[in-house]
N, C-alpha and C positions, 0 to 999 in steps of 0.2 A: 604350352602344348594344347592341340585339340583333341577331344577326347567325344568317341559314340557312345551313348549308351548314358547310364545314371552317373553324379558325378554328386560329389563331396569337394568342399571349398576349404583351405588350411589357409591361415592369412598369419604373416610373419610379425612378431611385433617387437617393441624398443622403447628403452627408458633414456630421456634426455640427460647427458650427462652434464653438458653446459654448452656453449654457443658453437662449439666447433667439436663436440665427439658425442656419443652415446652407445650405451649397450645395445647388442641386436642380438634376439633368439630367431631364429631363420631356417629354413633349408637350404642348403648348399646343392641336392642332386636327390634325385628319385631316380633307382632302378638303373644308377651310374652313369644317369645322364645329368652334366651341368644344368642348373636354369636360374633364370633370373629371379633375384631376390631382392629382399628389403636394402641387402649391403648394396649390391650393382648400381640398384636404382638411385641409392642417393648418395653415391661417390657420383656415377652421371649428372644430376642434380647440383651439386656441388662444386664439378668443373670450374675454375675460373675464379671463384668466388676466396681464394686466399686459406683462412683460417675457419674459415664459417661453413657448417653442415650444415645442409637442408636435410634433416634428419625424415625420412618416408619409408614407412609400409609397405607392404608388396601381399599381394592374396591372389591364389591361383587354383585351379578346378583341378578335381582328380579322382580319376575314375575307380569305381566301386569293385577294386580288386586287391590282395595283397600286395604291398608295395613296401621297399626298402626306400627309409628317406634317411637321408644323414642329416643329422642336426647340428647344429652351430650355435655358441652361445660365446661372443666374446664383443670388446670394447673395439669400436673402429673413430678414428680421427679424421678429418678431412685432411689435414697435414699428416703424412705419413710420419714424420720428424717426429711429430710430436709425442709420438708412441711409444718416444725411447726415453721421453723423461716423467712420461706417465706411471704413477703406483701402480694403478691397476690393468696397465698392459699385458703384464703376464697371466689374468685371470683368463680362463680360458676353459668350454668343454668342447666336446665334438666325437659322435658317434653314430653308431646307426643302427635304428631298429625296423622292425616290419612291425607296419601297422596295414587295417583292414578298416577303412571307412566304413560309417553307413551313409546309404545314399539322401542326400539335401541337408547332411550335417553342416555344421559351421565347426573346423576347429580351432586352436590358434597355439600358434607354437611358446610356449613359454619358457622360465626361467629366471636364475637367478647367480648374479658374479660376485665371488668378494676374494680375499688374501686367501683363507683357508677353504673353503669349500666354492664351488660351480659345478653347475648343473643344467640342462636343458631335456622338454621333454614334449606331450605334446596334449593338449586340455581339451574338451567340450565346452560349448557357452556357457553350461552352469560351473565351471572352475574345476569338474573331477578328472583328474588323472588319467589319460586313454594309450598312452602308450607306457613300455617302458621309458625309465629316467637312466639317461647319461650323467654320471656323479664323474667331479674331479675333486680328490680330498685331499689336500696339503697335510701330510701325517707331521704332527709338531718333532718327534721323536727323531726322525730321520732327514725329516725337510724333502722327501721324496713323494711327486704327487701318485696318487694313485686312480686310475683309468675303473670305474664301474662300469657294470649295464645294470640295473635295475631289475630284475626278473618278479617278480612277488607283486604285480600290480596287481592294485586293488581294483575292485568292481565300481563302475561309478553307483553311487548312491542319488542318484536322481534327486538331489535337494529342490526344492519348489524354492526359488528366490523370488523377491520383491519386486518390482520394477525400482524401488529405491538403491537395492542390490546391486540390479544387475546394471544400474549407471556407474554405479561407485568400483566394480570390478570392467567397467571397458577399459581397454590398455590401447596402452601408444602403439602406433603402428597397425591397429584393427584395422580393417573394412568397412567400407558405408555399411555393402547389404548385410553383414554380422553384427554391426550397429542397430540400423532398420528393426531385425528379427530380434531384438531383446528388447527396442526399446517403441518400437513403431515408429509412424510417420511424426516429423517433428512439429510445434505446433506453428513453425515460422523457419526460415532460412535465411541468412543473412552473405553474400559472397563479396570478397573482397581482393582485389587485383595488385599483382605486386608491380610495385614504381621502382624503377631505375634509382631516382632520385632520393627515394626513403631508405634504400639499404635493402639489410637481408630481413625478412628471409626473399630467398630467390625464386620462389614459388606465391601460388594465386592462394588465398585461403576461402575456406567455405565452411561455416558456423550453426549447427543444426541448433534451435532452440528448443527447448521443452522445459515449459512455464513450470511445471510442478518439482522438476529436477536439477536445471539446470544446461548449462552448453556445453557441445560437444565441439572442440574446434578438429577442421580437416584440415592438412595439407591435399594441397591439388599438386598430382603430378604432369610430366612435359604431356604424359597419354591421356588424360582426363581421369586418371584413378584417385579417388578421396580413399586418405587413410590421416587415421585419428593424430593431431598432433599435440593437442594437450583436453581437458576435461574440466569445465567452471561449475562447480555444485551452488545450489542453493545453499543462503546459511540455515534454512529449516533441514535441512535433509537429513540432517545427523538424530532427527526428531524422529526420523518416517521409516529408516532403514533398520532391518532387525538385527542381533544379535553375529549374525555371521559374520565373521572376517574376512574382510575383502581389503585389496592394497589399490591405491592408484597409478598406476606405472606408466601415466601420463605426465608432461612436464609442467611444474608451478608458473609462473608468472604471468602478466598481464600479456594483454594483447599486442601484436607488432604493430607498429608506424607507418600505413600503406594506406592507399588511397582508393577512391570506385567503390564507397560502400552501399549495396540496396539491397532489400528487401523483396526477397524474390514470391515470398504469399505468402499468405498467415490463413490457415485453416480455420480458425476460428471466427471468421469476419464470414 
């Protein structure tokens, strides 16, 4: 959607669950209208390619007024089959709160899936709390889930994080420009182009570096949107980052098998 006037950016994000699913915390609709999300985008991405997700991000501008968003937090497959012999298929939340941006915030929708509890909600870049939370609680007693909304939200507490921080809390499915504003310019860029002949993933990659922290790897979408696919730290950074807990809900492993690699500047030269 296009939007006149001051706007606020929500960017959807996702934990890799393995080569062919992943969790998504999303928006589904603002103001009960459909729109495109993290899910659409990378079931499109995905087309054709069998068992294998290209698991992507989605971030979208929105204007500086109250607004009802429905949120989503559940496990999606590239094979829809495969849902059914999934554990965690049934984890699931989904509801809807009005929230009130402020204008040039960055937020990002978060969340968390398991057997007994799920929940989806919606954060600020330093990780506080800004909307209500949609809770799903599996009561052991009864086996019967139970539907929250969260009313008793807390005030963000404007924590000052690190820049060691605020690497170690980017998540899967961010945004470049939500990236950018917490971490600045990278100090080198590295892009790398998907081959037919290599596999998946079915998407282009692009690798922000930052010498002191660590890499940020992007999936590139079919539109040219960079959203975070996985996070390589430094082994120093466990040294540099303070006390706060922070999770990475970026996916582990090394880099993919694809070809076209260069160095697009190094700021430091």
């Amino acid at each position: 959607m296009d939007y006149i006037g001051e706007r606020a950016s929500i960017d959807d994000t996702l934990q890799t669950k393995s080569t062919g699913s992943a969790y998504f915390y999303f928006i589904k609709s603002i103001d009960g209208h459909a729109i495109p999300n993290a899910v659409t985008t990378s079931m499109a991405a995905s087309y054709g390619h069998g068992f294998y997700l290209s698991a992507l991000g989605y971030s979208r501008e929105v204007p500086i007024k109250s607004l009802k968003i429905v949120l989503v937090a559940k496990v999606v497959h590239s094979a829809p089959i495969a849902l059914w012999v999934d554990p965690d298929g049934n984890n699931r939340a989904e509801g809807v709160v009005e929230f009130l941006p402020v204008s040039n915030m960055k937020y990002l929708v978060k969340g968390s899936l398991s057997k007994n509890y799920s929940a989806v909600w919606i954060e600020d870049s330093s990780g506080n709390i800004v909307s209500k939370r949609i809770e799903k609680i599996n009561l052991t007693r009864s086996g019967v889930p139970e539907e929250k909304n969260i009313t008793n939200i807390k005030q963000p507490e404007n924590i000052q994080l690190t820049r060691a921080d605020m690497f170690l809390n980017v998540s899967g499915g961010e945004g470049k420009d939500s990236v950018i504003k917490k971490l600045g310019k990278p100090d080198d860029i590295t892009e790398v182009k998907a081959s037919i002949l290599a596999g998946p993933p079915a998407h282009d990659i692009t690798t922000y570096n930052y010498k002191d922290l660590g890499k940020v790897q992007f999936a590139v979408s079919r539109s040219g949107d960079l959203t975070v696919e996985k996070i390589m730290r430094n082994a120093q950074l466990g040294n540099d980052a303070s006390s706060l807990k922070v999770k990475i809900n970026a996916a582990d492993g090394g880099c993919f098998a694809v070809a076209c690699t260069r160095i697009l500047f190094n700021r430091s030269s």
